[in-house]
C-alpha positions in Angstrom: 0.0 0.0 0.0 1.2 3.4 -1.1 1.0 6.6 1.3 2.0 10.0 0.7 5.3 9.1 2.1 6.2 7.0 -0.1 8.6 8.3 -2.9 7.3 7.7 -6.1 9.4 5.6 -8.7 11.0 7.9 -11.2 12.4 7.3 -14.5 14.9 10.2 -14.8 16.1 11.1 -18.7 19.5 11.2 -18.8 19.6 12.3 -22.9 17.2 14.4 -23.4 15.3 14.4 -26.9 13.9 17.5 -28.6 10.6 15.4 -28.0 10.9 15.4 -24.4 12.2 19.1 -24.4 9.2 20.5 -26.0 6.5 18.5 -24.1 6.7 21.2 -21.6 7.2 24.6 -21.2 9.8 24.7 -18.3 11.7 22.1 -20.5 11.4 24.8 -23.1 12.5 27.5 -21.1 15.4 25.2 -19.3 17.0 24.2 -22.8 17.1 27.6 -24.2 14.0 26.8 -26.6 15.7 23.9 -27.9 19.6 25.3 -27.9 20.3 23.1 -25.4 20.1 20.4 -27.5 22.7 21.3 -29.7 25.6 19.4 -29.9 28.4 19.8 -28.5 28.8 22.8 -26.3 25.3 23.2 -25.4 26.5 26.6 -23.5 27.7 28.3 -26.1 25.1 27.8 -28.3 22.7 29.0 -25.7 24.8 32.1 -25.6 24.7 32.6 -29.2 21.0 32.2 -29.3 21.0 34.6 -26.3 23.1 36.9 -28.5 21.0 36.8 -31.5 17.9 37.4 -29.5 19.6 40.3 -27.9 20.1 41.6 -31.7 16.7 41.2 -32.6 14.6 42.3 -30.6 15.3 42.8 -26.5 18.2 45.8 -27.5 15.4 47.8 -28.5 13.2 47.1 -25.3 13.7 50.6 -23.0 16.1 50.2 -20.5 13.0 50.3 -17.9 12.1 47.3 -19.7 15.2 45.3 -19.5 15.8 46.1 -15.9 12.1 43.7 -15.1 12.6 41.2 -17.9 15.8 40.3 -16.6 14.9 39.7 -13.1 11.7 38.3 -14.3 13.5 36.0 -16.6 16.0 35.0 -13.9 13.5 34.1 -11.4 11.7 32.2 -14.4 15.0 30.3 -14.8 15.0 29.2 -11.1 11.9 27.6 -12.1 12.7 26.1 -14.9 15.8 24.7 -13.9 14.5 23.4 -10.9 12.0 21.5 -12.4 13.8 20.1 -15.5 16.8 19.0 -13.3 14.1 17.2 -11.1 12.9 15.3 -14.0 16.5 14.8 -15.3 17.4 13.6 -11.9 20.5 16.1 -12.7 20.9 19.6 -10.8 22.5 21.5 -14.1 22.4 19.2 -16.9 24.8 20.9 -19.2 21.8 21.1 -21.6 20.0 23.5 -19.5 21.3 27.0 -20.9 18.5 29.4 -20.3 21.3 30.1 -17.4 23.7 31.2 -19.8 21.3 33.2 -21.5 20.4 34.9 -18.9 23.5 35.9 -17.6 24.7 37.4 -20.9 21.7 39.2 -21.7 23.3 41.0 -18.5 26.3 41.2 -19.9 25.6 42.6 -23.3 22.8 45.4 -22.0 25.7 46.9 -19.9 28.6 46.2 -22.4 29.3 49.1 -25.4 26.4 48.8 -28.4 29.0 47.5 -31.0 29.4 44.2 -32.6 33.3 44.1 -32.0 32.6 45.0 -28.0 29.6 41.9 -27.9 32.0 39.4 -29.5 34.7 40.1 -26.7 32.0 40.5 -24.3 31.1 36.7 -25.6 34.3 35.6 -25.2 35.1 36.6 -21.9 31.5 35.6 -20.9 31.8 31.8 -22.2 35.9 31.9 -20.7 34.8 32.8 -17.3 31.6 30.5 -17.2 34.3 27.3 -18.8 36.7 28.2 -16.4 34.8 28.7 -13.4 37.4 30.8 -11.1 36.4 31.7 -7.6 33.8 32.0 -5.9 32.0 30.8 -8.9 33.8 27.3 -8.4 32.6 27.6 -4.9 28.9 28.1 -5.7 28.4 25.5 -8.7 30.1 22.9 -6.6 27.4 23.8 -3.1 24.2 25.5 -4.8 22.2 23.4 -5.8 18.2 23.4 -7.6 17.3 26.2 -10.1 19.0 28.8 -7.9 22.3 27.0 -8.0 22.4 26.7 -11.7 21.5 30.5 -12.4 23.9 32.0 -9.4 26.8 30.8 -10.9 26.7 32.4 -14.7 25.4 35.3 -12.9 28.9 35.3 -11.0 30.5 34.2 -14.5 28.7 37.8 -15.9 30.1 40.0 -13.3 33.8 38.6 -13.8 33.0 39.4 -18.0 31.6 42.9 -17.0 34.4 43.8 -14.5 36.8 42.9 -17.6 34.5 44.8 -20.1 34.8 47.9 -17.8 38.3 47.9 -17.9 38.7 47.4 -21.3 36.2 50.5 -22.1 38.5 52.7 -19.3 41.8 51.8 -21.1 39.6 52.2 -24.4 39.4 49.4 -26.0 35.8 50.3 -27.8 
């Protein structure tokens, strides 16, 4: 007999199919509407799909605008992440990039407007979040859940902006 104490089997996905991905919309939201399926680096094409949405449309949201959506879309993430690593039975399954999207969506709305200034921004962005120097070591290896996965490329977008800001003193751009 079964009581509510009871965990419940679970088949966890450990390679995740663009049919599973898009049977939900946290899924959706998790694997960077589908960019986290992408083979290999996962990350890095999130952050390219990140960049190219930043190009197309959210540049031209006010900066009013941008200063809810990201939040908004951060705190979406936590949920999304959360939720999709459950299923996985992984906290941050490198397919899950709507962290890295996220994160540099930060990055490029407080980085200089030019395409030359993004692609460094990228650089740095996808260097830092690779090579995961401290604290953001620290945090990926003890946060864990939907919170855990989004802290650390947040961390990994303040080390690219405190580089980007440096660069634009000793002007670079």
């Amino acid at each position: 007999m079964r009581n509510s104490l009871t965990p419940r089997p679970t088949s966890h996905v450990t390679h995740p199919t663009a049919g599973w991905v898009f049977q939900n919309l946290w899924r959706i939201l998790a694997f960077g509407l589908g960019s986290g399926l992408l083979r290999p680096a996962p990350g890095t094409w999130g952050t390219l799909l990140a960049w190219g949405l930043w190009a197309g449309l959210l540049h031209r949201m006010p900066d009013l605008y941008v200063l809810i959506f990201l939040p908004a879309a951060f705190a979406l993430g936590c949920v999304a992440c959360e939720r999709t690593g459950r299923a996985m039975g992984v906290s941050d399954h490198g397919g899950m990039v709507w962290d890295e999207m996220v994160a540099f969506w930060l990055v490029l709305w407080l980085s200089p407007d030019s395409v030359f200034a993004q692609a460094v921004a990228f650089g740095l962005f996808r260097a830092f979040d690779i090579m995961k120097p401290q604290p953001i070591r620290y945090f990926d290896a003890r946060l864990k859940g939907g919170f855990g996965v989004m802290w650390d490329d947040l961390l990994a977008a303040a080390y690219s902006l405190l580089v980007m800001a440096v660069l634009v003193t000793f002007g670079a751009f």
